[in-house]
N, CA, C and O atoms as a DFTB+ gen file, in Angstrom:
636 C
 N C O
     1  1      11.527     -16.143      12.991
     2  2      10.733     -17.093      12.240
     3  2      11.643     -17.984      11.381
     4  3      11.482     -19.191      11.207
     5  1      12.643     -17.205      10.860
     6  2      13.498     -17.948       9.643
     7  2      13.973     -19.409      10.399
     8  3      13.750     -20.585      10.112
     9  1      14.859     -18.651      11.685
    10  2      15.671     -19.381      12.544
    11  2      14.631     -20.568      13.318
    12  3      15.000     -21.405      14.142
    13  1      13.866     -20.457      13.027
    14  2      12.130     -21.777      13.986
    15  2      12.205     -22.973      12.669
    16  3      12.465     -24.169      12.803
    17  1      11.893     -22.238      11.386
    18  2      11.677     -23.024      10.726
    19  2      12.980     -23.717      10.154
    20  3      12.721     -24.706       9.469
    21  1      14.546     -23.365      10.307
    22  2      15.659     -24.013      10.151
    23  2      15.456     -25.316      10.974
    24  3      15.292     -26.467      10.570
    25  1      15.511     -24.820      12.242
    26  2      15.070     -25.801      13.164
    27  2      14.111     -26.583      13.292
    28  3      14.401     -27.485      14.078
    29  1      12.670     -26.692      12.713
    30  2      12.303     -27.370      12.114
    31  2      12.508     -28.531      11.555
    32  3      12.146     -29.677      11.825
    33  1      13.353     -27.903      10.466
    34  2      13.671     -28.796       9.352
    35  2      14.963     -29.694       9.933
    36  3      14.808     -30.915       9.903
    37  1      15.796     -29.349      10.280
    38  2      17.157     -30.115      10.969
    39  2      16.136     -31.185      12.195
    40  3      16.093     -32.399      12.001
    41  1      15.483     -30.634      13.236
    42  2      14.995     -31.345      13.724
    43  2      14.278     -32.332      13.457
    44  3      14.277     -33.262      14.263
    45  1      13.270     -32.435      11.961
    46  2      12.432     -33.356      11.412
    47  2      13.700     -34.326      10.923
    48  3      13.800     -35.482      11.333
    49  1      14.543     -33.795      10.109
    50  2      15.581     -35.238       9.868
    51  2      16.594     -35.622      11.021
    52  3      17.558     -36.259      10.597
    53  1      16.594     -35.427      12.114
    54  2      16.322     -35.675      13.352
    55  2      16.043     -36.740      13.783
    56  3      16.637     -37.634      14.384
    57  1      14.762     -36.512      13.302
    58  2      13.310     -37.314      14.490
    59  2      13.447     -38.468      13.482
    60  3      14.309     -39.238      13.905
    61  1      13.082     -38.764      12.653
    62  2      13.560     -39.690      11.065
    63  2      14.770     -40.660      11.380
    64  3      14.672     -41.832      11.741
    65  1      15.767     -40.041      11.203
    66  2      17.173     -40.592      11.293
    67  2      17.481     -41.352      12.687
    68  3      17.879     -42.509      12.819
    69  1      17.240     -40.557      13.527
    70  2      17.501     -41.205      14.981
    71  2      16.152     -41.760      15.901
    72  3      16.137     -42.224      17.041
    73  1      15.693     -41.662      15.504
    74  2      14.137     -43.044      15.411
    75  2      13.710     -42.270      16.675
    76  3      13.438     -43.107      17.536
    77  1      13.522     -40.894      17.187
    78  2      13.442     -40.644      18.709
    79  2      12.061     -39.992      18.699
    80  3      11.370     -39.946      17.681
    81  1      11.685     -39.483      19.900
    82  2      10.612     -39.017      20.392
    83  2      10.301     -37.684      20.016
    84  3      10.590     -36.796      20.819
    85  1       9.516     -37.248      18.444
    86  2       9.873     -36.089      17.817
    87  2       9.648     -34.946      18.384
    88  3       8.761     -34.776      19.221
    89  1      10.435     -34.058      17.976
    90  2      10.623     -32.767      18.697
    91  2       9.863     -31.602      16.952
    92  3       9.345     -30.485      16.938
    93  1      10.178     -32.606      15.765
    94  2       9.692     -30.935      15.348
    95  2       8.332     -30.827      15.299
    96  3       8.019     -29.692      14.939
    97  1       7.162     -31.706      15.561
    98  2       5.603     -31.204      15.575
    99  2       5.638     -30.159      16.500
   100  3       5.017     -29.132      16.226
   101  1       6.370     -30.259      17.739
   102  2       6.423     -29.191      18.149
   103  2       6.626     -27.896      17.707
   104  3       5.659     -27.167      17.486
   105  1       7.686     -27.547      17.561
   106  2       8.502     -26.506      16.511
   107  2       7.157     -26.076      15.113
   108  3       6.679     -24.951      14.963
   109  1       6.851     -27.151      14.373
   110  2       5.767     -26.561      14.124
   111  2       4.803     -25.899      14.460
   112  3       4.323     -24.896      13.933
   113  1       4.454     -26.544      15.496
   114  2       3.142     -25.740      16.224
   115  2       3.575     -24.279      16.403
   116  3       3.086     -23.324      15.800
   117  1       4.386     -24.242      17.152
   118  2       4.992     -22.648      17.135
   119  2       4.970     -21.672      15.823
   120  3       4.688     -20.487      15.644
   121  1       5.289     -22.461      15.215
   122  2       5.403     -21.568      13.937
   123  2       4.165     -21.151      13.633
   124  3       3.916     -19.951      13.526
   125  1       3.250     -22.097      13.460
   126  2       1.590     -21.799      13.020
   127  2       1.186     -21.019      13.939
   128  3       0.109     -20.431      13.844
   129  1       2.077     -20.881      15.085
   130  2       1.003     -20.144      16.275
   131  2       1.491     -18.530      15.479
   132  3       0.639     -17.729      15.096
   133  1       2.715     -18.332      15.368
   134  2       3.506     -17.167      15.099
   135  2       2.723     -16.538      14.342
   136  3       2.105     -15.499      14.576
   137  1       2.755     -17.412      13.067
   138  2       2.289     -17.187      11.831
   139  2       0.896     -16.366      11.998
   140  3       0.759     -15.208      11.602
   141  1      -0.297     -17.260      12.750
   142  2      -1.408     -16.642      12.818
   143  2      -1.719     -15.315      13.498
   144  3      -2.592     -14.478      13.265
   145  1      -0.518     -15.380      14.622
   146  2      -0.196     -14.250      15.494
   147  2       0.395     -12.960      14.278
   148  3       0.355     -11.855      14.820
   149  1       0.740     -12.911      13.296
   150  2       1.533     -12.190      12.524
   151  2       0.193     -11.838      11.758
   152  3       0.002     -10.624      11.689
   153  1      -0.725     -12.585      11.200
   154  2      -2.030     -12.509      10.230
   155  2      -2.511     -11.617      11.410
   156  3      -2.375     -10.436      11.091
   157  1      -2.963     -11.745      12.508
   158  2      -3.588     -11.192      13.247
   159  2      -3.343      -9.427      13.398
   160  3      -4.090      -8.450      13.450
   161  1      -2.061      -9.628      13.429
   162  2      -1.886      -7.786      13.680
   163  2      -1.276      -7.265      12.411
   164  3      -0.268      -6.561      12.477
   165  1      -1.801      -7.556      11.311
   166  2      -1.267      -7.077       9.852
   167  2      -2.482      -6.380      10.027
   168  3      -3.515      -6.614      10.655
   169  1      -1.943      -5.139       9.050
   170  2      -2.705      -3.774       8.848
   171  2      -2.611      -3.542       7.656
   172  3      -1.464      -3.436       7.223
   173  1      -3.598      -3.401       6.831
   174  2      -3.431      -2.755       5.035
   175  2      -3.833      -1.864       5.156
   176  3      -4.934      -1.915       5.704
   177  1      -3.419      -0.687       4.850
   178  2      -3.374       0.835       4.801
   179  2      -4.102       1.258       3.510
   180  3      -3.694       0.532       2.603
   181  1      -4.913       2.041       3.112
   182  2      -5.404       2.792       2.474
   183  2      -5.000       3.583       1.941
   184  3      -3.825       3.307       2.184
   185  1      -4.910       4.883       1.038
   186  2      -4.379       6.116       0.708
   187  2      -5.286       6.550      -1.092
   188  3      -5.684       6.122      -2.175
   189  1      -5.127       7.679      -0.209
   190  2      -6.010       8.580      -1.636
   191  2      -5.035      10.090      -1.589
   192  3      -4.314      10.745      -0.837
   193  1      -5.690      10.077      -3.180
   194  2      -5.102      11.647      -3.661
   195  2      -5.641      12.977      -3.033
   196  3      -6.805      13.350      -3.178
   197  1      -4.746      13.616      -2.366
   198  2      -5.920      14.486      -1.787
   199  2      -5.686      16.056      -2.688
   200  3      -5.889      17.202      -2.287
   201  1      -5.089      15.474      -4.288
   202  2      -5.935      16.623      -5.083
   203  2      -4.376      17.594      -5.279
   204  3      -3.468      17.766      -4.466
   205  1      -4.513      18.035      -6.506
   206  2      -3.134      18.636      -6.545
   207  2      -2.491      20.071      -5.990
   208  3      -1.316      20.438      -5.948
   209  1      -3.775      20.768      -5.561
   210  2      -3.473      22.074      -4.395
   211  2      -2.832      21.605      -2.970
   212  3      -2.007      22.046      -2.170
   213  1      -3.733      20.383      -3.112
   214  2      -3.428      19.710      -1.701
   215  2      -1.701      19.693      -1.183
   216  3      -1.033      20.004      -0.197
   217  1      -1.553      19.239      -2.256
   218  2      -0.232      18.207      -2.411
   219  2       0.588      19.545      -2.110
   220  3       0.994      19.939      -1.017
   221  1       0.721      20.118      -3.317
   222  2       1.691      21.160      -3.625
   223  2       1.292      22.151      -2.330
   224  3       2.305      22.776      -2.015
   225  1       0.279      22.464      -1.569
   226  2       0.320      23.349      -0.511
   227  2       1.561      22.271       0.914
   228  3       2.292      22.597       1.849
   229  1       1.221      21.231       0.391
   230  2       2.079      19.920       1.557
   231  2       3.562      20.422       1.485
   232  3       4.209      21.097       2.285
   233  1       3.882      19.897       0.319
   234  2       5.245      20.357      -0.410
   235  2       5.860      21.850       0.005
   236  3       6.927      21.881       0.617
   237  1       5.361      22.745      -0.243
   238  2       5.627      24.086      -0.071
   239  2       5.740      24.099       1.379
   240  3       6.726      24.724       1.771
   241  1       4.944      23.538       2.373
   242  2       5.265      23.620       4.109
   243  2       6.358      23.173       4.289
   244  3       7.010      24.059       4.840
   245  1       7.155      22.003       4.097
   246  2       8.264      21.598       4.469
   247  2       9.271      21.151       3.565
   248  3       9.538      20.068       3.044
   249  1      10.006      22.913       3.512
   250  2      11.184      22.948       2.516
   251  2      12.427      22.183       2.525
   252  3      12.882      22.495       3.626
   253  1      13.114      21.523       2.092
   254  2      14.245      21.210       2.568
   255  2      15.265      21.836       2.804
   256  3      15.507      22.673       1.934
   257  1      16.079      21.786       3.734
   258  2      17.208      22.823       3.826
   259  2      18.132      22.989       2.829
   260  3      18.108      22.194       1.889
   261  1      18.902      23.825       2.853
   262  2      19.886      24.316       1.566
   263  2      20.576      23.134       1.286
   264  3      20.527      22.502       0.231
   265  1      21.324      22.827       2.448
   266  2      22.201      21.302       2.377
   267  2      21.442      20.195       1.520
   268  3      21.562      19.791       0.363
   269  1      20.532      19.852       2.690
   270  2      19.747      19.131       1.526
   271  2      19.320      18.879       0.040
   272  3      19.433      17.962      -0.774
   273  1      18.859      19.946       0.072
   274  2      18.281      20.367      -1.593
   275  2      19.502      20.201      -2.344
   276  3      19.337      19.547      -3.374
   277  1      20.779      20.634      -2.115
   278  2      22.012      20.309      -2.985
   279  2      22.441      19.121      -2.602
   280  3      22.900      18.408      -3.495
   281  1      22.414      18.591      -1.224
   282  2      23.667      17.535      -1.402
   283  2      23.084      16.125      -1.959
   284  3      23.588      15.342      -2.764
   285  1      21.322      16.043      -0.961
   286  2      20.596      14.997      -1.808
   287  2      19.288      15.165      -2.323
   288  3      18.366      14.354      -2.237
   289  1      19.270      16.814      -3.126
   290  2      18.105      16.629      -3.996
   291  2      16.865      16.528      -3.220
   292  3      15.886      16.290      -3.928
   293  1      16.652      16.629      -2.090
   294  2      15.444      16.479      -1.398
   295  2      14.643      17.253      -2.238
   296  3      15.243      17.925      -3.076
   297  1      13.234      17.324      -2.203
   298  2      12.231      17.841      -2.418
   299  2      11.145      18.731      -1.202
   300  3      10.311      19.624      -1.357
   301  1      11.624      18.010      -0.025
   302  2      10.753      18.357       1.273
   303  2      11.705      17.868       2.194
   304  3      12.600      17.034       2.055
   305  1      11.371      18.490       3.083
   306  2      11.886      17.946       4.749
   307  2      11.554      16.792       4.792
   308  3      10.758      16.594       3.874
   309  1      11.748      15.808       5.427
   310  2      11.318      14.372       5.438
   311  2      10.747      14.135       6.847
   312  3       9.806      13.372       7.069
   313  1      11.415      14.873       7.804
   314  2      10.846      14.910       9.274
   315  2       9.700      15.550       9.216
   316  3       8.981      15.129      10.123
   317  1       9.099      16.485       8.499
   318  2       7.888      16.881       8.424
   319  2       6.978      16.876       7.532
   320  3       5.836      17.329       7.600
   321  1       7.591      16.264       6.543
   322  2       6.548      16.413       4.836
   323  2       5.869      14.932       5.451
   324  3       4.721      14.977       5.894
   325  1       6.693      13.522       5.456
   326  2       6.452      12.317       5.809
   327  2       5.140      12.638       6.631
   328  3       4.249      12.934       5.835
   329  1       4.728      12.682       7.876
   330  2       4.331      12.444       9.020
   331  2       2.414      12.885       8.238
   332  3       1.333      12.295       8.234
   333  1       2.955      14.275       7.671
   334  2       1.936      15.194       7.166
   335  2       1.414      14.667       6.077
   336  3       0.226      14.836       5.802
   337  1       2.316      13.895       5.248
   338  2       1.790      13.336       3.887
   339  2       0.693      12.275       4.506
   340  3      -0.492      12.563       4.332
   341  1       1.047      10.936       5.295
   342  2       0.774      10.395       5.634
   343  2      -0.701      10.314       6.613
   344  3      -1.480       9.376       6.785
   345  1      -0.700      11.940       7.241
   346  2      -1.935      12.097       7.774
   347  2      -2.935      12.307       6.629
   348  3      -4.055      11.804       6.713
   349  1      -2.611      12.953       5.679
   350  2      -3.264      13.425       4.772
   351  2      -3.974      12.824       3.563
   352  3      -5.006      13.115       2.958
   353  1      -2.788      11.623       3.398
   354  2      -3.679      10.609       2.442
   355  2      -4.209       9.791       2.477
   356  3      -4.829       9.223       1.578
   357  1      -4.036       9.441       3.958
   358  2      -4.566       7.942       5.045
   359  2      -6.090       7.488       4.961
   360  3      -6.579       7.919       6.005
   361  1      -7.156       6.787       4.190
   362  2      -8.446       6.853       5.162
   363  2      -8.968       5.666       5.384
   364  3     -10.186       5.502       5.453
   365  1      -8.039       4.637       5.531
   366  2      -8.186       3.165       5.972
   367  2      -6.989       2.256       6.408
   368  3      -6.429       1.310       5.855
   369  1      -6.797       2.913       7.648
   370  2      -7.006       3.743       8.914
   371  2      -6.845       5.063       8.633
   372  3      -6.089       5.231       7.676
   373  1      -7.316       6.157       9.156
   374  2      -6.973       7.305       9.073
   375  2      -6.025       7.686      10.199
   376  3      -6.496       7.857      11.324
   377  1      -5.004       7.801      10.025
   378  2      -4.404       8.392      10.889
   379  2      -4.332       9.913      11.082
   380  3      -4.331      10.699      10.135
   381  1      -4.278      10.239      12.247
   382  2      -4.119      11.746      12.685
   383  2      -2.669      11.989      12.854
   384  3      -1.838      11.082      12.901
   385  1      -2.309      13.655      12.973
   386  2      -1.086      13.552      12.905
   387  2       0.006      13.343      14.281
   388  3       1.227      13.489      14.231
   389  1      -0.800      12.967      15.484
   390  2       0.205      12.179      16.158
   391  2       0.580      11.082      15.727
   392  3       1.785      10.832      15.696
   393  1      -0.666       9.867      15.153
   394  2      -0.178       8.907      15.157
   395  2       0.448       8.569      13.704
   396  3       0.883       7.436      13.500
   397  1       0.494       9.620      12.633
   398  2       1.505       9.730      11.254
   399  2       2.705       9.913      12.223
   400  3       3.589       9.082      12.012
   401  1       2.936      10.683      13.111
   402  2       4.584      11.438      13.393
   403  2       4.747       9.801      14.221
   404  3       5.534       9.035      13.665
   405  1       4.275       9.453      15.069
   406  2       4.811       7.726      16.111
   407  2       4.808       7.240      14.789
   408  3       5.951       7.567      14.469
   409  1       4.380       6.745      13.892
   410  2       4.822       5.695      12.586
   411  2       6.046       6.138      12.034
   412  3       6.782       5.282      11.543
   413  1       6.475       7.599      12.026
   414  2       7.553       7.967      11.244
   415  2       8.451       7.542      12.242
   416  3       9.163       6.558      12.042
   417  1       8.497       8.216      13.358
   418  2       9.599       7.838      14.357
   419  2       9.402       6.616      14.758
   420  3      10.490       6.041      14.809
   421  1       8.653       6.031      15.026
   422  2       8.922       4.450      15.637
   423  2       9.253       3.191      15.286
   424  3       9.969       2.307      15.756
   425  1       8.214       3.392      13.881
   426  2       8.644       1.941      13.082
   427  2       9.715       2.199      12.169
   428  3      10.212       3.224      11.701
   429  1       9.963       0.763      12.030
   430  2      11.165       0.575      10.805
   431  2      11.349       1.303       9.671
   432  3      10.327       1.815       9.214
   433  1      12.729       1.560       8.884
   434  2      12.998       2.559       8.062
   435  2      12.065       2.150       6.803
   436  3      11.330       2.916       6.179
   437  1      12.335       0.244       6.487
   438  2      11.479      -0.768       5.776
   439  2       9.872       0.278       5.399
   440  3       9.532       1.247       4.721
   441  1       9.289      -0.725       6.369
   442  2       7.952      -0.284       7.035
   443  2       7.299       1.347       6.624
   444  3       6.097       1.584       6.501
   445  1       8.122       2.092       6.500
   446  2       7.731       3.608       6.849
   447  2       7.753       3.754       5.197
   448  3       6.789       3.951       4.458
   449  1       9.036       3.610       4.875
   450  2       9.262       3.846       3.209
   451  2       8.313       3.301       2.322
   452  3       7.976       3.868       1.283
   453  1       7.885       2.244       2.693
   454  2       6.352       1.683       1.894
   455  2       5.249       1.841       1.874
   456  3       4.496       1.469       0.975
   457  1       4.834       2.654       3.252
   458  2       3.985       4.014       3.540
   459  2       4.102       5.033       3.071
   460  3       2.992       5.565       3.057
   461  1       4.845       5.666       2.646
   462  2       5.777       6.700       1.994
   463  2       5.034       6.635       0.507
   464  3       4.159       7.317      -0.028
   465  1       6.052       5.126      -0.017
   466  2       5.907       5.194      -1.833
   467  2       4.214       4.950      -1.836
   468  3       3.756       5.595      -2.778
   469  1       3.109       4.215      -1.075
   470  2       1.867       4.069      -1.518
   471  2       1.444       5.359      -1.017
   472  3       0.487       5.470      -1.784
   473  1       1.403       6.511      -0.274
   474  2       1.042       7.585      -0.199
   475  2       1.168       8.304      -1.489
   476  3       0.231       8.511      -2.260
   477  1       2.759       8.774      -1.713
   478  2       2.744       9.440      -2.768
   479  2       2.499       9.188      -3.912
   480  3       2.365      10.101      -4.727
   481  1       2.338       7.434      -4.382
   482  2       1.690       7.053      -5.278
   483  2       0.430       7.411      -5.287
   484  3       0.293       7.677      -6.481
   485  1      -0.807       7.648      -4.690
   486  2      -1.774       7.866      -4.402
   487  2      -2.061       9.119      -4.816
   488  3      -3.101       9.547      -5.316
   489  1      -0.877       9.763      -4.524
   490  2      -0.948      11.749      -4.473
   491  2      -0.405      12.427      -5.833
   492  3      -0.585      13.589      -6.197
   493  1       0.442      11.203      -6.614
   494  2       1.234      11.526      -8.006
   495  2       0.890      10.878      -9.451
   496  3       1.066      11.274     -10.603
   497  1       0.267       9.592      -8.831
   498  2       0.169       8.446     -10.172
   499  2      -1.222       9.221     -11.084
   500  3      -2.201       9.770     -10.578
   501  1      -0.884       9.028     -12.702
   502  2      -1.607       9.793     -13.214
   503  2      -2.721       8.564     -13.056
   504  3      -2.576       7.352     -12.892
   505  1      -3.881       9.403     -13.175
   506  2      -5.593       8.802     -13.790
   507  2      -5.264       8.374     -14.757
   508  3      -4.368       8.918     -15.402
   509  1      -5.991       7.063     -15.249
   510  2      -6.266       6.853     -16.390
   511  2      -7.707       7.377     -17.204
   512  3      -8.671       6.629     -17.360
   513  1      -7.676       8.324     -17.526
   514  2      -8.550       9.224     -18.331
   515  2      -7.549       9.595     -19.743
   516  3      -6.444      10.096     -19.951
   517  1      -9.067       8.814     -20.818
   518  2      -8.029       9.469     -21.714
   519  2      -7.748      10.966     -22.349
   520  3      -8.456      11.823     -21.820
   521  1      -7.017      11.371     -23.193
   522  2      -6.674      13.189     -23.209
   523  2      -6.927      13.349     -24.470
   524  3      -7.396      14.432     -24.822
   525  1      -6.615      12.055     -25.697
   526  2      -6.744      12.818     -26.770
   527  2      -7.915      12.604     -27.369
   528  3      -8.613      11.818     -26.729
   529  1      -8.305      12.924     -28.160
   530  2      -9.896      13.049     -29.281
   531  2      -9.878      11.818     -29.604
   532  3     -10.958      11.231     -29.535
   533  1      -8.938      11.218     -29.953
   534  2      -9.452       9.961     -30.649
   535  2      -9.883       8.519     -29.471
   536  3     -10.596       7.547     -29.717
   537  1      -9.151       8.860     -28.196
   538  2      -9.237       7.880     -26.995
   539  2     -10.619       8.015     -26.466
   540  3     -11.163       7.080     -25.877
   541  1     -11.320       9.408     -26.706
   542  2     -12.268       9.857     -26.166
   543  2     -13.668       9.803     -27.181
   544  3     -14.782       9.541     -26.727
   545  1     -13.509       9.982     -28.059
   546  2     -14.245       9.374     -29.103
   547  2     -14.760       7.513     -29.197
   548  3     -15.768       6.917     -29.577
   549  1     -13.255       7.066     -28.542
   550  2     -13.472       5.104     -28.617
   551  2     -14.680       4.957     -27.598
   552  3     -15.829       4.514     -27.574
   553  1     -13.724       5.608     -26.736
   554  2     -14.941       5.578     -25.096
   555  2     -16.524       5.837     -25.545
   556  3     -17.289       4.884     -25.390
   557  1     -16.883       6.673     -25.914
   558  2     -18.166       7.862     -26.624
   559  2     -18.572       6.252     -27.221
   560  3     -19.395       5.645     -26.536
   561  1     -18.064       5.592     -28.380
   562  2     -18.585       5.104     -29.033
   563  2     -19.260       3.802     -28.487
   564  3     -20.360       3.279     -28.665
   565  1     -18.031       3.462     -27.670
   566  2     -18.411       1.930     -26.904
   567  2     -19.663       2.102     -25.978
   568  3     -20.301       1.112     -25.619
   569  1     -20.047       3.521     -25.552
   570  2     -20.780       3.779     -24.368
   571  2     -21.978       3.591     -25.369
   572  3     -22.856       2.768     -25.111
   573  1     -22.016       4.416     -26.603
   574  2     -23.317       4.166     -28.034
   575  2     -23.746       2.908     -27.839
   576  3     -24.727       2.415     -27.282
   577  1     -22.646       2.417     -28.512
   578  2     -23.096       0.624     -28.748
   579  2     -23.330      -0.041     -27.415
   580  3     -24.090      -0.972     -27.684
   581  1     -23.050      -0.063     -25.950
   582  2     -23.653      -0.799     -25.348
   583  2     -25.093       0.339     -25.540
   584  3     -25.911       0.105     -26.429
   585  1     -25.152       0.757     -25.217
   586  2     -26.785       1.620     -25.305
   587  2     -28.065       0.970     -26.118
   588  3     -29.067       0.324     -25.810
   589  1     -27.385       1.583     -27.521
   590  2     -28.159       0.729     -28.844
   591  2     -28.662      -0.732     -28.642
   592  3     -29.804      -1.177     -28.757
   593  1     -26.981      -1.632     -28.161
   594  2     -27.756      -2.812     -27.729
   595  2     -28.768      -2.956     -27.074
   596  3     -29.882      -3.318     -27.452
   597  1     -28.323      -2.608     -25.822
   598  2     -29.423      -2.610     -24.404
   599  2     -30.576      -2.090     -25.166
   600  3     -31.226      -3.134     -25.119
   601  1     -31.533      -1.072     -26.008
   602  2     -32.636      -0.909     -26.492
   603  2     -33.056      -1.728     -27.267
   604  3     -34.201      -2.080     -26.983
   605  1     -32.394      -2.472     -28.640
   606  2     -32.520      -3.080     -29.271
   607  2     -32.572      -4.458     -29.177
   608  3     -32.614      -5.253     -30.116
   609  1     -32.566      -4.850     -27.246
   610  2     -32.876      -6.231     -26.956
   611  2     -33.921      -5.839     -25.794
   612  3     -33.802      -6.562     -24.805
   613  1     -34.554      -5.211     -25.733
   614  2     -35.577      -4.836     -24.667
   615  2     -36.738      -4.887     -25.698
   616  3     -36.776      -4.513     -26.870
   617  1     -37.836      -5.567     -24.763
   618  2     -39.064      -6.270     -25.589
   619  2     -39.560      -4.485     -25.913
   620  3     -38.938      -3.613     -25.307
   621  1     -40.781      -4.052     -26.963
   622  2     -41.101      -3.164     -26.982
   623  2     -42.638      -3.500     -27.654
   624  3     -42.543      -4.386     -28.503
   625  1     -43.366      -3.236     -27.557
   626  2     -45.070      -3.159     -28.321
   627  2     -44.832      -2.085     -29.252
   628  3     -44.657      -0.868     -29.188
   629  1     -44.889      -2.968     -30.135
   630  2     -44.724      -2.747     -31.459
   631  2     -46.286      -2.416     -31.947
   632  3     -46.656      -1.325     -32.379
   633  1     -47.164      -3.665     -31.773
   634  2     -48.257      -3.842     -32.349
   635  2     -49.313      -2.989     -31.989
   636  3     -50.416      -3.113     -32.522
């Protein structure tokens, strides 16, 4: 794509400069075709928490080897935690775990790793719920006052 639209551009001052029979509407067209061709088979992936037994039963299946664990700190096997994480937190598309293990092995290192960080984001990032008394009290109160309002603007027969 990069290399279409270089060409493009060299070609449009080209077509300009040497007064000729332009070549980059063409070259454009291609590109828009690409482009839409690229919109077309984009996939946004989904992922949810599937709960912290979940996780940690995930974790515990695929240990990393000794090497590992010392030389780079792994946490899990990557040939098997990946594939499994990925089946597991998936549900737009859901993948099953053939087609988690063909994404690990097939596509790009790119590609996979960003599947990876929005999975385990999904499986690690805290809730926003608040913890202490006083966060939980604000909440309590704001929930009062819309309430109160909402009654106190609703017609009522009084008379």
């Amino acid at each position: 794509m990069e290399e279409l639209e270089r060409r493009y551009d060299i070609e449009k001052r080209k077509d300009v400069k040497d007064n000729r029979t332009p070549l980059a509407p063409a070259i454009l067209k291609k590109i828009d075709s690409l482009q839409d061709q690229m919109e077309d088979e984009q996939v946004t992936f989904v992922f949810r928490d599937p709960g912290r037994q979940k996780f940690d039963l995930l974790v515990d299946a695929y240990p990393p080897s000794d090497a590992d664990r010392k030389e780079k700190q792994y946490q899990w096997d990557p040939d098997g935690f990946v594939p499994a994480l990925l089946a597991l937190t998936s549900i737009d598309p859901k993948l099953s775990d053939d087609d988690a293990a063909e994404i690990y092995n097939e596509w790009g290192r790119g590609d996979v790793e960003a599947l990876v960080a929005a999975a385990l984001q999904a499986s690690l990032e805290q809730a926003s719920v608040p913890f202490t008394k006083r966060d939980t009290e604000a909440i309590l109160s704001s929930v009062r006052n819309l309430t109160t309002q909402q009654s106190e603007e609703s017609p009522t027969d009084s008379s």
